[in-house]
N, C-alpha and C positions, 0 to 999 in steps of 0.2 A: 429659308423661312426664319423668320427671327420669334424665338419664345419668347410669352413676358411667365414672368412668376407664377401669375394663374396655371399655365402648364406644370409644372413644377408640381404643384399642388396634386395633382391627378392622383398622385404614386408614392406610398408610404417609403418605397425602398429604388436608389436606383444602383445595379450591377454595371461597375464596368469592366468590359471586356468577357468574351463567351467562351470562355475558355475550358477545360472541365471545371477548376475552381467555381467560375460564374452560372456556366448550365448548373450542376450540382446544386448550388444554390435556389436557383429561379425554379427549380425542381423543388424543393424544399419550400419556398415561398408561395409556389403555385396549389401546394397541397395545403397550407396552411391558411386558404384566400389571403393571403397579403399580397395586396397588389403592387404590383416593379414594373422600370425599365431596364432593359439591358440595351446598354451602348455597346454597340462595334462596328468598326471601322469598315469590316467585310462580314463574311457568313459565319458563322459557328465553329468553333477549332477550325479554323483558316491555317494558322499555321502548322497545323497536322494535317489538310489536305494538302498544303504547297510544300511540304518538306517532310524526312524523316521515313523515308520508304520503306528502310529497312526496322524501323521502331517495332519490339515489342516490349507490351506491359515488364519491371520486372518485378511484380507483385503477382501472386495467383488470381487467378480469377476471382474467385470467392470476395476474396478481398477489393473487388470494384467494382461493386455492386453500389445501387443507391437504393436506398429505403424504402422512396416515392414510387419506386419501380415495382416494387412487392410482388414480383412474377414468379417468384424461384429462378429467374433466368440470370444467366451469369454472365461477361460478355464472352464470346469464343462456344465452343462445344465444350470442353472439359474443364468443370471446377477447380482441379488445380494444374492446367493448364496455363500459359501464358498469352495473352490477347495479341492479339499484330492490330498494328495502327487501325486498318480499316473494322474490326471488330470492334475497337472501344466506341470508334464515331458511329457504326451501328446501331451500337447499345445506347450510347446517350443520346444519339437520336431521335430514342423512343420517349423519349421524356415528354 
């Protein structure tokens, strides 16, 4: 489908790539009404569900947490525990 400029126009802000940098962001955007797109190629941290099995966080929990989330929820069970791969995409899931 070919955009013209008109499209463009829609979206004060565009993100690319979904990555936590990007989610983080459009989390942040999305609380402030500024309207975005996020470009990506695939699904949301793609390449944390096709690689990196054995990753975890090596920051505490506490510490990767987002603002917009304002749950007290941290990702993992224990705040200063360390996240495994599928806990962080849980957490910024919820965005």
């Amino acid at each position: 489908m070919l955009h013209t400029m008109s499209h463009a126009m829609l979206h004060e802000v565009i993100i690319v790539g979904a990555g936590q940098a990007g989610v983080a962001l459009a989390c942040s955007l999305q609380r402030l009404g500024i309207s975005y797109v996020m470009l990506e190629r695939d699904r949301a941290f793609a390449s944390w569900h096709n690689r990196w099995d054995g990753f975890r966080a090596n920051t505490p929990n506490w510490m990767n947490t987002l603002p917009v989330l304002d749950t007290g929820q941290v990702p993992g069970n224990d705040p200063r525990g360390f996240a495994t791969r599928q806990e962080l995409i849980d957490y910024f899931d919820k965005c």
